[in-house]
VORO-701682 format. One record per atom (N, C-alpha, C): x, y negated, z negated. Coordinates in pm, whole numbers, padded with zeros to 5 digits, always signed. Atoms other than C-alpha are relative to their C-alpha. Layout:
N
XYZ...
This chain:
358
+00083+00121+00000+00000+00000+00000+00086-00126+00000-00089+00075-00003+00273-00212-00071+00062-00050+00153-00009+00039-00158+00404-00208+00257-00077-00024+00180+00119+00030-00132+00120-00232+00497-00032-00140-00100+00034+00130+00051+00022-00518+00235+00104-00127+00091-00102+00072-00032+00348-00693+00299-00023-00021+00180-00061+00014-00137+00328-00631+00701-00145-00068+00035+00139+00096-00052-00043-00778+00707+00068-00108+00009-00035+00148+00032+00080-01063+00508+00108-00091+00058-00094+00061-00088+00354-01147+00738-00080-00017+00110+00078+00030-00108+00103-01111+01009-00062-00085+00003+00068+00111+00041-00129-01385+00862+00105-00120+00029-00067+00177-00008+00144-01654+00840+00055+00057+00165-00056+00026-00152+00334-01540+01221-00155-00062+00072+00134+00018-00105-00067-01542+01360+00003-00156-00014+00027+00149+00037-00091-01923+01187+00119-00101+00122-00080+00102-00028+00264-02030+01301+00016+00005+00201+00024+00002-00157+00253-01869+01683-00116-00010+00088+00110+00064-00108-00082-01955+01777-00055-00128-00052+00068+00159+00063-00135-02289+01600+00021-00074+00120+00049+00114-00116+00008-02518+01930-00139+00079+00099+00129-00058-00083-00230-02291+02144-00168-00054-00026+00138+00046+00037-00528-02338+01903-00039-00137-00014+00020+00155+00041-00510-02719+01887-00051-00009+00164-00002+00031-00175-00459-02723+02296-00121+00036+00005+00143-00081-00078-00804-02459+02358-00144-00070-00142+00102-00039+00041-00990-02491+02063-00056-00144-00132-00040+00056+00110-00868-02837+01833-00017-00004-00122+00033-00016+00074-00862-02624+01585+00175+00070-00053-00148-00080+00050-00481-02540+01427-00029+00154-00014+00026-00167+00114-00628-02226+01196-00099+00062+00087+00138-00055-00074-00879-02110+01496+00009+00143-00015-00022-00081-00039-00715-01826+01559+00021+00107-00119+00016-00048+00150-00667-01732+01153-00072+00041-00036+00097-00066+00099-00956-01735+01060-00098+00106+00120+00054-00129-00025-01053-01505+01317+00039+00099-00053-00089-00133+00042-00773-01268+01203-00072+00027-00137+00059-00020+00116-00894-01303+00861-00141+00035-00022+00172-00070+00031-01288-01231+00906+00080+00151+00053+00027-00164-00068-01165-00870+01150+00120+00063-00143-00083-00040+00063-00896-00852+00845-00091+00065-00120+00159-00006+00081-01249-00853+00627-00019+00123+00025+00072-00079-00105-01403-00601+00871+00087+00117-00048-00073-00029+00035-01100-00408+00845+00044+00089-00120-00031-00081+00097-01045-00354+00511-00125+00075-00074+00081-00095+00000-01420-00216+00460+00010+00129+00072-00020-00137-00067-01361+00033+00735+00119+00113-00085-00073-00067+00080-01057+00110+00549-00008+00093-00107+00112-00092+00152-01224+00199+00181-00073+00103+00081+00047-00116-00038-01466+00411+00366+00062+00121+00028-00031-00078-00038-01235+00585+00529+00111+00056-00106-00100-00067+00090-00997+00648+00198-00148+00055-00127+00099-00094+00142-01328+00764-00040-00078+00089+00095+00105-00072-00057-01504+00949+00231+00116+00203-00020-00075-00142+00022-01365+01341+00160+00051+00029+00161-00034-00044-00091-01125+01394+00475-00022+00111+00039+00043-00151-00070-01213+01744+00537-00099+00004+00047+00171+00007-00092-01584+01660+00637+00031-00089+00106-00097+00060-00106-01342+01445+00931-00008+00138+00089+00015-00141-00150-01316+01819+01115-00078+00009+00026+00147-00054-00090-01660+01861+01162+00011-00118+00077+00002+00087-00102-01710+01534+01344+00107-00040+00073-00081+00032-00090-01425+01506+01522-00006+00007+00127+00062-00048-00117-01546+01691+01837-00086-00156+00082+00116+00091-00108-01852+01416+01887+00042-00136-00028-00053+00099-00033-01651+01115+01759+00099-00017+00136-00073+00016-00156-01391+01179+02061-00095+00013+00101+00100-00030-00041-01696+01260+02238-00062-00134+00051+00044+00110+00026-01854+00909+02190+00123-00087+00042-00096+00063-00043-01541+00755+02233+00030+00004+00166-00003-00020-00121-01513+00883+02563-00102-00046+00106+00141+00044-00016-01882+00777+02624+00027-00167+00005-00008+00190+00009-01763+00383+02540+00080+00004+00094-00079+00041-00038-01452+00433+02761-00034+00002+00159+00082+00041-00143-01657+00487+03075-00076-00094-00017+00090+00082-00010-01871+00242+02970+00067-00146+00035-00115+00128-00019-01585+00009+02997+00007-00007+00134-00018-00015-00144-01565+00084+03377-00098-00025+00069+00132+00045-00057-01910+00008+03447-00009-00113+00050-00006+00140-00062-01981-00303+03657-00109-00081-00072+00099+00066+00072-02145-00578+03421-00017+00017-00136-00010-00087+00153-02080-00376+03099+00125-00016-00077-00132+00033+00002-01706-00397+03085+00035-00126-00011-00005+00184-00028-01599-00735+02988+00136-00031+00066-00079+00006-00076-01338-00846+03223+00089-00157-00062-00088+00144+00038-00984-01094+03090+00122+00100-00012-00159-00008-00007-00613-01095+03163+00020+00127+00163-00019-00107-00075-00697-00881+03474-00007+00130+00000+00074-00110+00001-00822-00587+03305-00150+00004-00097+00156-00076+00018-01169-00416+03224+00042+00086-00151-00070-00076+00182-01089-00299+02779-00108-00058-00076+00113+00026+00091-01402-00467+02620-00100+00036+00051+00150+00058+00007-01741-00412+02503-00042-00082-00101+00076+00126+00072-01967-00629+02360-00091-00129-00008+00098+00097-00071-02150-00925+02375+00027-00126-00132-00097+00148+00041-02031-01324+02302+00105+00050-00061-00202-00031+00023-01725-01327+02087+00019+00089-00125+00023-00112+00096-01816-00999+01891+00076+00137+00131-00033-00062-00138-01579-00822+02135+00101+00114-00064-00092-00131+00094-01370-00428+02058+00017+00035+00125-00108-00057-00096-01133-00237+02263-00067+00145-00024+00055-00174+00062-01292+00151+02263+00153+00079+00026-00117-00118-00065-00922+00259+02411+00065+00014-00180-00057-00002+00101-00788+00119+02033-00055+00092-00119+00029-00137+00122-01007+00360+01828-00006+00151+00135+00008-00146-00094-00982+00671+02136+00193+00007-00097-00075-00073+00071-00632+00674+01902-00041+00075-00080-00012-00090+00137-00796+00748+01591-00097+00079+00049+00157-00061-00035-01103+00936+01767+00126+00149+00071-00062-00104-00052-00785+01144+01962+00059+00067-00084-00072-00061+00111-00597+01205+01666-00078+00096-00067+00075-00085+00075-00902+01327+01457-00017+00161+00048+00044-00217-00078-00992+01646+01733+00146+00027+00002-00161-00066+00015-00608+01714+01813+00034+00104-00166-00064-00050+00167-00568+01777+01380-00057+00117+00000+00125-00039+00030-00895+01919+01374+00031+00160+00093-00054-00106-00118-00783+02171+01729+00103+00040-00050-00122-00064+00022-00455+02249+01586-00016+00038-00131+00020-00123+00090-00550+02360+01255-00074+00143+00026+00063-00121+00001-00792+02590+01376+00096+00123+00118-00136-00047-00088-00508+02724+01641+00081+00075-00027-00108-00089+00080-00257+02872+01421+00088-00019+00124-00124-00077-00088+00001+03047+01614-00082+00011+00141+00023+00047-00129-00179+03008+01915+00010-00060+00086-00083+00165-00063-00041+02669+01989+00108+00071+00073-00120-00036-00097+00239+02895+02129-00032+00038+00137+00049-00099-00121+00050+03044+02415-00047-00202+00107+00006+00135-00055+00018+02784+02710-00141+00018+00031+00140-00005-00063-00311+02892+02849-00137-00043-00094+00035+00076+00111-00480+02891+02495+00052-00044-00097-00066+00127+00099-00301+02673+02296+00032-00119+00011-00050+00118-00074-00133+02398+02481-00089-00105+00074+00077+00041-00123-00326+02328+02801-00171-00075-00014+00068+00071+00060-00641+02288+02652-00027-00114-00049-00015+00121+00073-00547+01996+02438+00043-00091+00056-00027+00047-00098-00361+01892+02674-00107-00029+00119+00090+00086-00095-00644+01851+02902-00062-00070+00002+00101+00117+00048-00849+01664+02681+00038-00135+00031-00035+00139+00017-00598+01433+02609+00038-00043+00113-00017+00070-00121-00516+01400+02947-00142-00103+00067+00112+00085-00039-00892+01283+03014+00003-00146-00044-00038+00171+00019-00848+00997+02811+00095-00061-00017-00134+00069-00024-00509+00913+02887-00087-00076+00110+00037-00002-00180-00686+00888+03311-00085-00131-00067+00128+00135-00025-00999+00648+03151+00050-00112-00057-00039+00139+00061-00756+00426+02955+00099-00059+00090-00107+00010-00119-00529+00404+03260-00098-00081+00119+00075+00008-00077-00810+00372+03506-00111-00216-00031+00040+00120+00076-00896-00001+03252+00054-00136+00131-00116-00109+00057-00640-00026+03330+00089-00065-00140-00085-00010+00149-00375+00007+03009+00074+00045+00034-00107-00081-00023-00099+00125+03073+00084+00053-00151-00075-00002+00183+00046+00051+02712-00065+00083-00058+00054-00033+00123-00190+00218+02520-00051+00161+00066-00015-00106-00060-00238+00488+02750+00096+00113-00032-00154-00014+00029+00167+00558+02716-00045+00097-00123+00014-00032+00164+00099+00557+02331-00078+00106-00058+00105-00107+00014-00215+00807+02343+00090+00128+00052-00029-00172-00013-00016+01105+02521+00140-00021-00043-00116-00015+00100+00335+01006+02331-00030+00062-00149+00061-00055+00140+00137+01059+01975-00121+00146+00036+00057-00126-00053-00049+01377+02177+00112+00079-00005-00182-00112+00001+00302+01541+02252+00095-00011-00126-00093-00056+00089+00440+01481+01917-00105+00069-00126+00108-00046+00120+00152+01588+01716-00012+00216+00052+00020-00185-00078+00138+01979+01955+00153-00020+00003-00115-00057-00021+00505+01962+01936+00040+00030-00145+00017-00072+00128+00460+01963+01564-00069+00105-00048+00095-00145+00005+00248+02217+01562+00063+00120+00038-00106-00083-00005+00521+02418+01687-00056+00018+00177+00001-00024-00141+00407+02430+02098+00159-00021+00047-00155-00047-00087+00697+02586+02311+00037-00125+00029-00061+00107-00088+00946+02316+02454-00024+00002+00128+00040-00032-00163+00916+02481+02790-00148-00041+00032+00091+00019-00008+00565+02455+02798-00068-00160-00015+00002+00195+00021+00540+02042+02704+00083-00078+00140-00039+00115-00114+00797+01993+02980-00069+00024+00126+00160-00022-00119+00531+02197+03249-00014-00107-00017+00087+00096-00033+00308+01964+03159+00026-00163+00019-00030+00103+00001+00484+01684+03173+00063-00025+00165-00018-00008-00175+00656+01755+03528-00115+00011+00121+00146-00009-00029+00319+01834+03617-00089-00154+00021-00003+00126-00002+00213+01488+03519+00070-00145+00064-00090+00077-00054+00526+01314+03631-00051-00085+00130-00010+00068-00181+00467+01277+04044-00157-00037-00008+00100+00086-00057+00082+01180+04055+00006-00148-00100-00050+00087+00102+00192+00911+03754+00033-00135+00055-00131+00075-00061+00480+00761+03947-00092-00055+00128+00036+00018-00120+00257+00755+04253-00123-00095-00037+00064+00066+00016-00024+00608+04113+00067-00168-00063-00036+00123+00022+00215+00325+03986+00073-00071+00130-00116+00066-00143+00474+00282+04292-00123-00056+00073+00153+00019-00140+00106+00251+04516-00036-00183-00059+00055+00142+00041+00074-00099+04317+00099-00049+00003-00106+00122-00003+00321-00380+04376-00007-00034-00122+00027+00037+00114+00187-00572+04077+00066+00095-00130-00055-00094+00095+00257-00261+03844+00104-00006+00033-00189-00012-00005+00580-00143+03962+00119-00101-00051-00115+00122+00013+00755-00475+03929-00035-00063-00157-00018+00005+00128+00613-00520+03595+00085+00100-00080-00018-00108+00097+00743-00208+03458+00144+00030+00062-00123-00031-00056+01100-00194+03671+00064-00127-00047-00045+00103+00028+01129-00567+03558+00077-00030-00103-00136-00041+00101+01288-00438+03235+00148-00015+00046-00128+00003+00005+01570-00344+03394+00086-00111+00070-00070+00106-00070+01679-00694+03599-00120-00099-00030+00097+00141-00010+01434-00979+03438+00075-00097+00097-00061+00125-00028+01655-01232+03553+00037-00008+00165-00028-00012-00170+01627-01088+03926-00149-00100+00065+00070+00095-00030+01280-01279+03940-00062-00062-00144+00052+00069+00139+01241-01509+03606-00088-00093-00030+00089+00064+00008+00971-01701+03710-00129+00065+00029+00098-00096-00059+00741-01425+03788-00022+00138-00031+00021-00115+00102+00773-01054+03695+00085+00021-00093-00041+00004+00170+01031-01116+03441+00002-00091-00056+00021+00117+00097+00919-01438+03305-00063+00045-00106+00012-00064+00124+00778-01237+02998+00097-00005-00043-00150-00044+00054+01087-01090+02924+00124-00090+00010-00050+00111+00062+01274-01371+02954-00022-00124-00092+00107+00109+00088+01076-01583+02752+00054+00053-00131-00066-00040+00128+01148-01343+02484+00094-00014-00024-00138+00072+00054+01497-01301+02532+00039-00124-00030-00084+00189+00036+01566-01711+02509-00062+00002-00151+00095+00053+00183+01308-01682+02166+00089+00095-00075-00091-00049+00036+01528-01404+02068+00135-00016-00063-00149+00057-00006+01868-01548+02137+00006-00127-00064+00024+00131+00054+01738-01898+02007+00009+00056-00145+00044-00035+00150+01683-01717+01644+00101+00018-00085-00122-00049+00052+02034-01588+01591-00026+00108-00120-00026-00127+00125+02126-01415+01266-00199-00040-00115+00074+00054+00128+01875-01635+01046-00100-00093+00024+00098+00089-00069+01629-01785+01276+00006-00180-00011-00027+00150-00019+01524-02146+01330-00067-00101-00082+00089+00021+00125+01260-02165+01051-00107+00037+00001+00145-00043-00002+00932-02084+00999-00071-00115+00025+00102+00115-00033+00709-02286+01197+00116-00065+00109-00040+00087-00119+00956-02437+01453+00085+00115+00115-00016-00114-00114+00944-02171+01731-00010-00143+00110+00066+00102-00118+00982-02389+02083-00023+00122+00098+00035-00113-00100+00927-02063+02290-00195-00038-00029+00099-00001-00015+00519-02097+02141-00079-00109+00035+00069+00115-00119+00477-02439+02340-00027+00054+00152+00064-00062-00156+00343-02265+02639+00076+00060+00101-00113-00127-00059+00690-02063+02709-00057+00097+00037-00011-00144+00031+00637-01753+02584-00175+00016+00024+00194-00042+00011+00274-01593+02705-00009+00105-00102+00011-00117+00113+00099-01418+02460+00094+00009-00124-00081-00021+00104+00304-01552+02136-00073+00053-00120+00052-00080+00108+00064-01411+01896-00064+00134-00011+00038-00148-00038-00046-01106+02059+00110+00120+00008-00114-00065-00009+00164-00882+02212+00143-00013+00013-00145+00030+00017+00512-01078+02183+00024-00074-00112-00006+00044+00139+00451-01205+01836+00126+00019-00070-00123-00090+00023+00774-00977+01749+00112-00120+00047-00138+00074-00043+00958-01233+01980-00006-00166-00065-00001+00102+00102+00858-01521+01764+00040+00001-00147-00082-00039+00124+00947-01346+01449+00134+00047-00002-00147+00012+00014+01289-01324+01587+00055-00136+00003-00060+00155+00006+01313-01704+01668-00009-00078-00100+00048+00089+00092+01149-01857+01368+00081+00101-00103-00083-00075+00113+01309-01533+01133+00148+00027-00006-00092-00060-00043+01581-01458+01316+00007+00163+00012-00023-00104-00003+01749-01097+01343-00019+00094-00154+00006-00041+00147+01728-01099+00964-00131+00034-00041+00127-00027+00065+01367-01098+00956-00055+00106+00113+00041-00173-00055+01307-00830+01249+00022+00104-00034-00057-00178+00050+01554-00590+01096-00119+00017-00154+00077-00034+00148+01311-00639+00753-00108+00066+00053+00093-00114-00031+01012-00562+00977+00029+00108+00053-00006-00136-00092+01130-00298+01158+00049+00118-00182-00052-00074+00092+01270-00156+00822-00167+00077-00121+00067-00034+00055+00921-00191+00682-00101+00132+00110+00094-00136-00053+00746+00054+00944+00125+00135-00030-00092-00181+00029+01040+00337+00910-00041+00041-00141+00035-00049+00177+00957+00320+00494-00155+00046+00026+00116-00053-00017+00574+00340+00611+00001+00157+00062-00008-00141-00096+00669+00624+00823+00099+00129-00078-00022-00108+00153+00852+00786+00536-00039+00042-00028+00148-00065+00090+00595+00835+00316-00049+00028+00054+00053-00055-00075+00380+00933+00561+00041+00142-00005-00018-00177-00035+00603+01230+00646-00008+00055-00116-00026-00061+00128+00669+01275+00260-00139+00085-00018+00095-00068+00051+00311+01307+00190-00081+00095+00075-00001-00088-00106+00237+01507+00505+00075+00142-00045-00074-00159+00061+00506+01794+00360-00083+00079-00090+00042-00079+00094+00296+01815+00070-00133-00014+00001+00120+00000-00010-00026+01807+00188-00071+00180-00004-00013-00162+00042-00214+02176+00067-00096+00024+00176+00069-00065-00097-00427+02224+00408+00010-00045+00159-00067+00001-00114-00319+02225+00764-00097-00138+00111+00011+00079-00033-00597+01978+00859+00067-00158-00022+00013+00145+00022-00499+01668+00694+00171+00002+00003-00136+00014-00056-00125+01787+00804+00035-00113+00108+00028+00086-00133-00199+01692+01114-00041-00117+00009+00087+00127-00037-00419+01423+01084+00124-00114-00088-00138+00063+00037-00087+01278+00873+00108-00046+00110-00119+00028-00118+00133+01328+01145-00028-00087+00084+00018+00105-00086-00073+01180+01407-00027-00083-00027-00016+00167+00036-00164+00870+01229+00112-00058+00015-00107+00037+00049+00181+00839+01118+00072-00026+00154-00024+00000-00160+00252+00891+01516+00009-00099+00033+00006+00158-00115+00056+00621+01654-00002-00065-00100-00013+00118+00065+00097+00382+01408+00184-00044+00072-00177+00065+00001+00543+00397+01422+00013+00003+00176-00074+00013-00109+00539+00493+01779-00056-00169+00075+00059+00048-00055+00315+00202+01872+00117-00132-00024-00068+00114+00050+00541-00061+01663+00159+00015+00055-00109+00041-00108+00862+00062+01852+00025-00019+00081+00030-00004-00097+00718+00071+02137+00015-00166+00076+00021+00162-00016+00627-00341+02111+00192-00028-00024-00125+00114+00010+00982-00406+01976+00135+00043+00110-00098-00020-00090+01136-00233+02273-00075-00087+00102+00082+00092-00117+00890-00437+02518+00105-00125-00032-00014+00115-00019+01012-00783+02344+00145+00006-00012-00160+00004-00033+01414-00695+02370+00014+00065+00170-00038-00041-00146+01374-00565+02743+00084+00136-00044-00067-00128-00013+01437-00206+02633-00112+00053+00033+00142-00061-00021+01070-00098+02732-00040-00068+00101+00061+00014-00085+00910-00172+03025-00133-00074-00062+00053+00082+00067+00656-00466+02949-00137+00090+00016+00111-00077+00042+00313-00274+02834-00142-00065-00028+00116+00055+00012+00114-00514+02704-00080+00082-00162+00031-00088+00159+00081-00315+02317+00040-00091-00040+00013+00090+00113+00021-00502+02004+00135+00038-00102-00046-00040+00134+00236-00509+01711-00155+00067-00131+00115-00055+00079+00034-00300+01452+00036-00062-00121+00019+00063+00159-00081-00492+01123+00033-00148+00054-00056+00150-00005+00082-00819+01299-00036-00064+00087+00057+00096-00133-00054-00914+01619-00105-00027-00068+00119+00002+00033-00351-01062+01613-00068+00061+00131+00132-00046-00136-00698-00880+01775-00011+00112-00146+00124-00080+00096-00977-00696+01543+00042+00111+00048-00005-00114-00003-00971-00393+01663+00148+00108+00012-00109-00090+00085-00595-00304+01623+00022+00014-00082-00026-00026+00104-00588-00404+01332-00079+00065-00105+00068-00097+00049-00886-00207+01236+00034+00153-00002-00079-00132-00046-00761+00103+01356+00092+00029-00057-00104-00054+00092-00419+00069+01221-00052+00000-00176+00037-00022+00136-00586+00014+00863-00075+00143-00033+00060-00155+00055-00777+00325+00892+00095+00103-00008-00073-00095+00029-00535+00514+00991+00113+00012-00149-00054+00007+00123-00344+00407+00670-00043+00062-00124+00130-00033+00151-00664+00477+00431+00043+00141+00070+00000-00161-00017-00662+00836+00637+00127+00058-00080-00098-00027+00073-00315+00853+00505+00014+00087-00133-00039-00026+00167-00314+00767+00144-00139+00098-00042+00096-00107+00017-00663+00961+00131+00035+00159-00033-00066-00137-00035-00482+01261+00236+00103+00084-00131-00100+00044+00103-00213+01168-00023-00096+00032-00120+00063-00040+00149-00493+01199-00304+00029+00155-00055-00004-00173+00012-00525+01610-00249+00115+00042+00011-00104-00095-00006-00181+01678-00168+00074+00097-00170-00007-00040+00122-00051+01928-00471+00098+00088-00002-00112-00111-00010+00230+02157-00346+00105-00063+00145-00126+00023-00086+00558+02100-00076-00073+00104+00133-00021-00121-00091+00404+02387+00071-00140-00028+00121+00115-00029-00064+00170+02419+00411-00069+00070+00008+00098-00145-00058-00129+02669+00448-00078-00012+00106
């Protein structure tokens, strides 16, 4: 608790200090963008409680028709007129500015059946036909409808925390890289076939070959980056979030908490998700029943993989994605999501009582 506390509460003041010129410019409102964070932070931490007093084991039975439902919103996202359309993709429903992402809970909705499928699995997880493939096909479905948004980021993140959750489970190596070679060439093809894509996602490796265009992200960061040094420039005097850097409180928030913190205050956050991701595994070892193993792991999954994922985007070691920082960006529905998955956690953490798995 301590440390998801701490990584909100850093999120509250970066959300204030990297979208305050923005919110004066759209909305002349400094704190506009706060006190949104702070009502879905509201929102949030009810979903949370529920989900740490509700008995996790009555989680396997519904798991099936929550992914189910989830899958049900994520076509609904594709619908013409239904789908709310900004930044060039189709990721909301809703109606006025009561707006949710269905791809950001198809984590915790994927995670839940995966735990839920691989406890009941055993030693079957070894067999590719029934064990693997199966799960693998699911999650391939809603990898295709969060792709098809499109997402690419969060897509990524859904079959990265799929393949380490069945590779914990003990599924063959051979059998993960099938499916992954398998996956590989219609992947590649469906991205090379788009100009737009490709050059976002190759732009990693040469921003500075076009820096006014597909790597003006990534350079934006690096200069907010390199501007920060060891010990940043202060809190509150970022010049990257005068209408540099796009997206300084969303998904490159990270590159404002290197300019205003410096290197000193990224290595603290980055230090605080590895301790979250500690405990996690700790209390995961000693959890007594093979569901809420799982459902440990994969939280613990997409929560750390999601947050290295962003801080390889805003150093140009990741291919730009378009993923949130978890607990720190601002937008309701990640940070709903990542709080549950936290409550699923320490929930889990109540029953654990032995080192040992059954």
């Amino acid at each position: 608790m301590g440390t998801i506390g701490t990584l909100v509460a850093i999120g509250l003041v970066m959300i204030f200090s990297a979208s305050s010129v923005v919110a004066v410019a759209l909305h002349h409102d400094a704190i506009y963008y706060l006190k949104r964070q702070i009502a879905w932070l509201a929102v949030a931490t009810i979903a949370a409680y529920a989900a740490y007093r509700v008995d996790y084991r009555k989680l396997r039975r519904l798991a099936p028709f929550a992914l189910g439902a989830n899958v049900f919103a994520l076509v609904l996202v594709l619908v013409p007129h239904v789908g709310t359309l900004a930044g060039g993709a189709t990721r909301w429903l809703g109606v006025g500015p009561v707006q949710f992402e269905p791809s950001e809970f198809a984590k915790l909705t994927l995670v839940l059946y995966l735990a839920s499928a691989l406890a009941a699995k055993g030693a079957k997880i070894r067999s590719l036909v029934n064990g693997v493939f199966p799960l693998a096909f699911v999650s391939g479905i809603v990898v295709m409808l969060v792709i098809k948004q499109p997402d690419f980021g969060t897509a990524s993140l859904l079959a990265f925390t799929a393949a380490t959750m069945l590779f914990v489970a003990g599924a063959r190596i051979e059998h993960l890289l099938m499916i992954l070679c398998a996956i590989t060439p219609p992947a590649y093809l469906l991205v090379r076939h788009d100009p737009y894509k490709w050059a976002r996602i190759t732009a990693f490796i040469d921003p500075w070959k076009d820096p006014q265009d597909k790597g003006f992200h990534i350079v934006q960061s690096l200069m907010a980056l390199g501007s920060g040094g060891w010990f940043g420039v202060g809190l509150g005097f970022s010049h990257q979030k005068f209408f540099w850097l796009p997206e300084p409180f969303t998904d490159f928030i990270a590159s404002i908490i290197g300019e205003e913190a410096g290197f000193i205050g990224m290595l603290a956050v980055l230090s605080l998700f590895v301790v979250f991701a500690y405990r996690a595994v700790r209390i995961a070892l000693a959890t007594p029943d093979r569901f809420g193993f799982f459902l440990v792991v994969g939280a613990m999954a997409a929560v750390t993989i999601q947050a290295f994922v962003n801080f390889g985007v805003v150093s140009s070691s990741w291919p730009v994605t378009g993923v949130p920082l978890p607990f720190i960006s601002f937008g309701g529905s990640s940070l709903v999501a990542s709080l549950v998955f936290v409550a699923l956690i320490m929930n889990v953490g109540r029953g654990r009582k032995s080192p040992a798995i059954r």
